[in-house]
N, CA and C atoms as a LAMMPS dump frame, in Angstrom:
ITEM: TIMESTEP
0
ITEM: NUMBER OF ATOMS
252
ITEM: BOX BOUNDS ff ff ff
-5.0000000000000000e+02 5.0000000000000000e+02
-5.0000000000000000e+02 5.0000000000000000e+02
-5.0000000000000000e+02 5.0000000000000000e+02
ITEM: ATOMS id mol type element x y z
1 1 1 N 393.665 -119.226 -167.681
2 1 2 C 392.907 -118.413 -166.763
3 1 3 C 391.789 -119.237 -166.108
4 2 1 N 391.166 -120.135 -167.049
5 2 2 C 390.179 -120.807 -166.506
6 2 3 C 390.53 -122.028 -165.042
7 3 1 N 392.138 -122.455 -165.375
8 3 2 C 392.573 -123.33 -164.838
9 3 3 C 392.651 -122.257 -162.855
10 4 1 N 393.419 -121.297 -163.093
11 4 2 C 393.523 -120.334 -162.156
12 4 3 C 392.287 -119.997 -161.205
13 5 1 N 391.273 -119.922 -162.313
14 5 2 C 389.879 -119.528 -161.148
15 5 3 C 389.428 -120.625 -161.059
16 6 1 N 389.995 -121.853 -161.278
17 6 2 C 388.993 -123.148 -160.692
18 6 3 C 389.903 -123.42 -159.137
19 7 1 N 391.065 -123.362 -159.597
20 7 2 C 391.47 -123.433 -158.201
21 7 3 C 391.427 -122.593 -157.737
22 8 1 N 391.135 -121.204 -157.825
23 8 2 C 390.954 -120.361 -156.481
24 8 3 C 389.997 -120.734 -155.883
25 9 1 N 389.005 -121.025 -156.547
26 9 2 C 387.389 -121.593 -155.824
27 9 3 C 387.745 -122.521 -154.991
28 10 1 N 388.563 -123.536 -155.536
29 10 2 C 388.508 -124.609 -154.321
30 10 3 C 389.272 -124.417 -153.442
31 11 1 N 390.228 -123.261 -153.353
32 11 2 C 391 -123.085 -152.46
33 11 3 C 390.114 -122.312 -151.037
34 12 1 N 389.276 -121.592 -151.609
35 12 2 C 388.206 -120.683 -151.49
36 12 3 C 387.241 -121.803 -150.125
37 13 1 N 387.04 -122.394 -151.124
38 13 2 C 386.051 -123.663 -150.369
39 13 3 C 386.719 -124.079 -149.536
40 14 1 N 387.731 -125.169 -149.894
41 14 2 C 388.443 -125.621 -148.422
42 14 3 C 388.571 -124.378 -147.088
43 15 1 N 388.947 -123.52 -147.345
44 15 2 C 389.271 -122.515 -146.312
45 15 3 C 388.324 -122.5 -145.623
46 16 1 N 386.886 -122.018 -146.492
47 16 2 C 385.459 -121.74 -145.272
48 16 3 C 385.339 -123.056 -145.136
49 17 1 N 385.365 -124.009 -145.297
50 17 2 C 385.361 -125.581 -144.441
51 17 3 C 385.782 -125.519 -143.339
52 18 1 N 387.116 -125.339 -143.211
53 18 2 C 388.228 -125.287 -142.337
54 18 3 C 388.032 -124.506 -141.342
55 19 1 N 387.672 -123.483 -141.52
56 19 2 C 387.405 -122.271 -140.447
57 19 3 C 386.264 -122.78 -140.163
58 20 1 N 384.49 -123.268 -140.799
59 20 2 C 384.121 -123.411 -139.979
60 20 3 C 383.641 -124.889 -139.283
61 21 1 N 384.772 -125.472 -139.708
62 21 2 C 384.814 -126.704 -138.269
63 21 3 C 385.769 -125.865 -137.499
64 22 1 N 386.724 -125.157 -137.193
65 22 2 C 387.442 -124.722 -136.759
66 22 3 C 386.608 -123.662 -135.506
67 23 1 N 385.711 -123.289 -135.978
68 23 2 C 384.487 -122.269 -135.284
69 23 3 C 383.786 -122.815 -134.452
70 24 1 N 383.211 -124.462 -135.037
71 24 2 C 382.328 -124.947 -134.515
72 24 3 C 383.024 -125.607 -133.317
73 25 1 N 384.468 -125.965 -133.2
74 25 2 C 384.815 -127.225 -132.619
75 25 3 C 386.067 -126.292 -131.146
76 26 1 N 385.587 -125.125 -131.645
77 26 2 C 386.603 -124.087 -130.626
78 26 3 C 387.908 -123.814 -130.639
79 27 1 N 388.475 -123.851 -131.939
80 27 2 C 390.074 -123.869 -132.49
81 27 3 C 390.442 -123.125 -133.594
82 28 1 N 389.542 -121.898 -133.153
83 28 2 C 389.318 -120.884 -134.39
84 28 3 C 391.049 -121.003 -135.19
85 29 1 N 391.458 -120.37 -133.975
86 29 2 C 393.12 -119.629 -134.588
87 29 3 C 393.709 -121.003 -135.182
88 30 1 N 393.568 -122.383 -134.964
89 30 2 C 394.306 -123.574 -135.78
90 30 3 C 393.611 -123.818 -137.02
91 31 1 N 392.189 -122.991 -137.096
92 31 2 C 391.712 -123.571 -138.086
93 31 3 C 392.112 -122.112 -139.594
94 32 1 N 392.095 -121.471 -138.921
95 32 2 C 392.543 -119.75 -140.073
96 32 3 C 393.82 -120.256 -140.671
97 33 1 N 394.701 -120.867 -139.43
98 33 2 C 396.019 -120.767 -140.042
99 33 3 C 396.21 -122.624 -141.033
100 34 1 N 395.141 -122.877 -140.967
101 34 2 C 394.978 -124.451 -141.721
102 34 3 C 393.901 -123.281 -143.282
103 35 1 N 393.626 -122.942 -142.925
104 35 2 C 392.515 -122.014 -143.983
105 35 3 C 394.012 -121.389 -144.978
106 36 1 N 394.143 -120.89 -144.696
107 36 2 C 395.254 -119.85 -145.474
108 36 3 C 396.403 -120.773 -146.013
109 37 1 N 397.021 -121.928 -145.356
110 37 2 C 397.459 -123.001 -145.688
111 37 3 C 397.354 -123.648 -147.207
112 38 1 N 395.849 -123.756 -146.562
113 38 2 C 395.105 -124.529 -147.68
114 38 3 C 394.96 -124.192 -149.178
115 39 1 N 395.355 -122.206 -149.357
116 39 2 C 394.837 -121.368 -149.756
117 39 3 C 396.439 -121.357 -150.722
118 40 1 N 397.523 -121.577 -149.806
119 40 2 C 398.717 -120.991 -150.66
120 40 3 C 399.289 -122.503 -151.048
121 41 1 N 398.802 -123.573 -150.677
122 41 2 C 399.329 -124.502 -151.05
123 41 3 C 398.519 -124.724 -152.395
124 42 1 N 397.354 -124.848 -152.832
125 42 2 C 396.361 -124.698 -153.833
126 42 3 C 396.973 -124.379 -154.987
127 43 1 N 397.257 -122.782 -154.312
128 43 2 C 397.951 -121.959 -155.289
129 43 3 C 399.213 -122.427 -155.928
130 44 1 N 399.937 -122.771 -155.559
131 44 2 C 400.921 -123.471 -156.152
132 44 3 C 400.868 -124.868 -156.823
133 45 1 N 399.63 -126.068 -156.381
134 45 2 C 399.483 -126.809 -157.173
135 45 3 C 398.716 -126.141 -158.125
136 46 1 N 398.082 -125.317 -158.202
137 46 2 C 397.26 -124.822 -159.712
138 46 3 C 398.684 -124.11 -160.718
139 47 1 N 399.306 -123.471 -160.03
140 47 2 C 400.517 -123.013 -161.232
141 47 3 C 400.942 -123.649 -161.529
142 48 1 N 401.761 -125.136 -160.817
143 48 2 C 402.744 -126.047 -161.201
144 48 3 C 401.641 -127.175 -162.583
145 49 1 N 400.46 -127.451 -162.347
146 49 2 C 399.743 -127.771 -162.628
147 49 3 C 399.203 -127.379 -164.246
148 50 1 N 399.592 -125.826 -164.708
149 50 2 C 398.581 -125.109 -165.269
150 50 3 C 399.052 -125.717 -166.89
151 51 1 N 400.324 -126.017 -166.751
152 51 2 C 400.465 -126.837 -168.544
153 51 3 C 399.452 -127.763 -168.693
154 52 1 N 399.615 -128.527 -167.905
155 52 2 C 398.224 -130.111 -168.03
156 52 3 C 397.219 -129.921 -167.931
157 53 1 N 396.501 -128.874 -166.849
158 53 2 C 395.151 -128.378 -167.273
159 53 3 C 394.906 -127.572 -168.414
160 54 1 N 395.646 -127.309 -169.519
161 54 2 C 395.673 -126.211 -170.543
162 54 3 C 395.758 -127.059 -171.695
163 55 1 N 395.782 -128.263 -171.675
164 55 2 C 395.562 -129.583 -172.385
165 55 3 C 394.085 -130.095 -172.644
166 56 1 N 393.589 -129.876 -171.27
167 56 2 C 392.12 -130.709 -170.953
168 56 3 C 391.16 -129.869 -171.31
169 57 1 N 390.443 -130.043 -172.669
170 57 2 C 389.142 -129.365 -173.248
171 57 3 C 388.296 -128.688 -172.328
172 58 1 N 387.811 -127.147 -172.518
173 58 2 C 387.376 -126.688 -171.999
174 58 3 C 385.58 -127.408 -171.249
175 59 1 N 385.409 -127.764 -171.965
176 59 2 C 383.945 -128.049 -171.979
177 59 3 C 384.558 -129.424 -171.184
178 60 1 N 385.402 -130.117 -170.989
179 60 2 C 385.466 -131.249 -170.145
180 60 3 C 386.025 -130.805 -168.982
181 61 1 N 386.781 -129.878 -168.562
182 61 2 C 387.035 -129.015 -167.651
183 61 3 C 385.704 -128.342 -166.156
184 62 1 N 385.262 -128.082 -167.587
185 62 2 C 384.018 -127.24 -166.755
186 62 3 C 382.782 -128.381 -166.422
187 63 1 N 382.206 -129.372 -166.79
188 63 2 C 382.202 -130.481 -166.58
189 63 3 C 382.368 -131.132 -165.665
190 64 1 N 383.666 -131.504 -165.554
191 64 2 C 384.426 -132.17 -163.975
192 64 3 C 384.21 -131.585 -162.722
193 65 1 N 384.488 -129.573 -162.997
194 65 2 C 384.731 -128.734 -161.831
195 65 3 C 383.062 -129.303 -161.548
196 66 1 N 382.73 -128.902 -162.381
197 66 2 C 380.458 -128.915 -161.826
198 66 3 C 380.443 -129.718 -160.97
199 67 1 N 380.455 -131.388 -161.268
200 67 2 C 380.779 -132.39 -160.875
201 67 3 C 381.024 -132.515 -159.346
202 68 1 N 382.103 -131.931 -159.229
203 68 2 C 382.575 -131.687 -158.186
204 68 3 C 381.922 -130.632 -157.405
205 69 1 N 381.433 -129.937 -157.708
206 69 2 C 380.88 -128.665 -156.782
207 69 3 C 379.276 -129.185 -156.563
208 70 1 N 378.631 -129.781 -157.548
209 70 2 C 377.116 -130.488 -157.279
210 70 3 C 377.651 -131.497 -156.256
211 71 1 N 378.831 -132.314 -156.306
212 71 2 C 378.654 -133.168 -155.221
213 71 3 C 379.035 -132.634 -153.531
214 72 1 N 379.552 -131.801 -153.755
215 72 2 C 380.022 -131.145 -152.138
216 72 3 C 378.784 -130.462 -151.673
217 73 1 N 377.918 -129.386 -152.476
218 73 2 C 376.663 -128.982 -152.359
219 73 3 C 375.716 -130.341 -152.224
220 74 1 N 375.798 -131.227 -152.279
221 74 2 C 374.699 -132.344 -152.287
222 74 3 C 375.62 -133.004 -150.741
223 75 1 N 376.527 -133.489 -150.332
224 75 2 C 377.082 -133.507 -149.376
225 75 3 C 376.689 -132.744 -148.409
226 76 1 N 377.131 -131.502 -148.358
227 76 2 C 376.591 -130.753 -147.338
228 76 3 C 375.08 -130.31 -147.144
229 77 1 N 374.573 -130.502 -148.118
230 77 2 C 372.958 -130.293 -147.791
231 77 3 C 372.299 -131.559 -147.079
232 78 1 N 372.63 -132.612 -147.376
233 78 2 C 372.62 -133.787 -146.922
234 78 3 C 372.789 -133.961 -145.119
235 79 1 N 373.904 -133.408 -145.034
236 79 2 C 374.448 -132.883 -143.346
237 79 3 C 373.667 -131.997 -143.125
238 80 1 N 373.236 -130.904 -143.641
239 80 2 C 372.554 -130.19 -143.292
240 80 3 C 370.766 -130.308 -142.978
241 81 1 N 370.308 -131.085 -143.646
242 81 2 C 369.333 -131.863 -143.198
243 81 3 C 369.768 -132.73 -142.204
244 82 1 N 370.799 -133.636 -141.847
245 82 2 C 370.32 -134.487 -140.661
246 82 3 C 370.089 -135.879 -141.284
247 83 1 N 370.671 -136.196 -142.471
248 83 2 C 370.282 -137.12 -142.722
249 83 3 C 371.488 -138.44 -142.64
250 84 1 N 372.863 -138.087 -142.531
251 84 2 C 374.026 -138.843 -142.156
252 84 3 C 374.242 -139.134 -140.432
Protein backbone atom coordinates (compact mmCIF):
# COMPACT_ATOMS: atom_id res chain seq x y z
CA UNK A 1 0.00 0.00 0.00
CA UNK A 2 2.75 2.21 0.89
CA UNK A 3 4.46 1.42 -2.48
CA UNK A 4 0.90 2.48 -4.28
CA UNK A 5 0.58 5.92 -2.56
CA UNK A 6 4.15 6.83 -3.27
CA UNK A 7 3.52 6.55 -6.73
CA UNK A 8 0.33 8.11 -6.89
CA UNK A 9 2.03 11.23 -5.48
CA UNK A 10 4.47 11.30 -8.06
CA UNK A 11 2.21 10.63 -10.60
CA UNK A 12 0.20 13.42 -8.96
CA UNK A 13 3.26 15.74 -9.21
CA UNK A 14 4.37 15.15 -12.64
CA UNK A 15 0.83 15.93 -13.92
CA UNK A 16 0.56 19.52 -12.12
CA UNK A 17 4.14 20.07 -13.66
CA UNK A 18 2.96 19.25 -16.93
CA UNK A 19 -0.16 21.15 -17.04
CA UNK A 20 1.44 23.94 -15.64
CA UNK A 21 4.18 24.46 -18.18
CA UNK A 22 1.52 23.47 -20.42
CA UNK A 23 -0.60 26.71 -19.05
CA UNK A 24 2.23 28.81 -18.96
CA UNK A 25 3.64 28.10 -22.49
CA UNK A 26 -0.08 28.08 -24.28
CA UNK A 27 -0.56 24.23 -25.00
CA UNK A 28 -2.96 23.63 -22.36
CA UNK A 29 -4.81 20.62 -24.26
CA UNK A 30 -0.99 18.88 -25.12
CA UNK A 31 -0.11 19.37 -21.80
CA UNK A 32 -3.58 17.51 -19.87
CA UNK A 33 -3.22 14.87 -22.31
CA UNK A 34 0.84 14.51 -21.37
CA UNK A 35 -0.66 14.97 -17.54
CA UNK A 36 -2.97 11.95 -17.58
CA UNK A 37 -0.27 10.08 -19.60
CA UNK A 38 1.99 10.56 -17.05
CA UNK A 39 -0.63 9.48 -14.54
CA UNK A 40 -1.52 5.94 -16.19
CA UNK A 41 1.84 5.16 -17.18
CA UNK A 42 3.07 5.62 -13.33
CA UNK A 43 0.41 3.51 -12.54
CA UNK A 44 1.50 0.67 -14.13
CA UNK A 45 5.17 1.05 -13.34
CA UNK A 46 4.12 1.13 -9.57
CA UNK A 47 2.07 -2.30 -10.00
CA UNK A 48 4.60 -4.03 -12.19
CA UNK A 49 7.07 -2.69 -9.71
CA UNK A 50 5.19 -3.47 -6.35
CA UNK A 51 7.13 -7.05 -5.54
CA UNK A 52 10.60 -5.07 -5.36
CA UNK A 53 9.33 -2.20 -3.57
CA UNK A 54 7.75 -4.68 -0.92
CA UNK A 55 11.36 -5.84 -0.35
CA UNK A 56 12.80 -2.31 0.44
CA UNK A 57 12.45 -1.50 4.34
CA UNK A 58 9.95 0.70 5.20
CA UNK A 59 11.87 3.31 6.97
CA UNK A 60 14.35 3.28 3.85
CA UNK A 61 11.45 3.73 1.60
CA UNK A 62 10.11 6.64 3.26
CA UNK A 63 13.53 8.09 3.44
CA UNK A 64 14.29 8.05 -0.31
CA UNK A 65 10.52 9.26 -1.21
CA UNK A 66 11.45 12.51 1.40
CA UNK A 67 14.57 12.83 -0.39
CA UNK A 68 13.08 13.21 -3.32
CA UNK A 69 10.20 15.46 -2.53
CA UNK A 70 12.72 17.98 -0.29
CA UNK A 71 14.66 18.09 -3.45
CA UNK A 72 11.89 19.08 -6.07
CA UNK A 73 10.44 21.53 -3.26
CA UNK A 74 14.02 23.02 -2.95
CA UNK A 75 14.18 23.06 -6.89
CA UNK A 76 11.23 24.80 -7.39
CA UNK A 77 11.52 27.29 -4.67
CA UNK A 78 14.79 28.05 -6.00
CA UNK A 79 12.93 28.98 -9.55
CA UNK A 80 10.66 30.51 -7.72
CA UNK A 81 12.83 33.00 -6.22
CA UNK A 82 14.72 33.84 -9.38
CA UNK A 83 17.65 32.49 -8.51
CA UNK A 84 18.55 29.98 -11.69
Amino acid sequence: MLAFKGVVLEGLEISFIVVSFGATSGHLNAAIIGAVAAVVILGFAGAAARGSVELIPRSVLQLIVGMMLASLGTFWAAEGAGTS
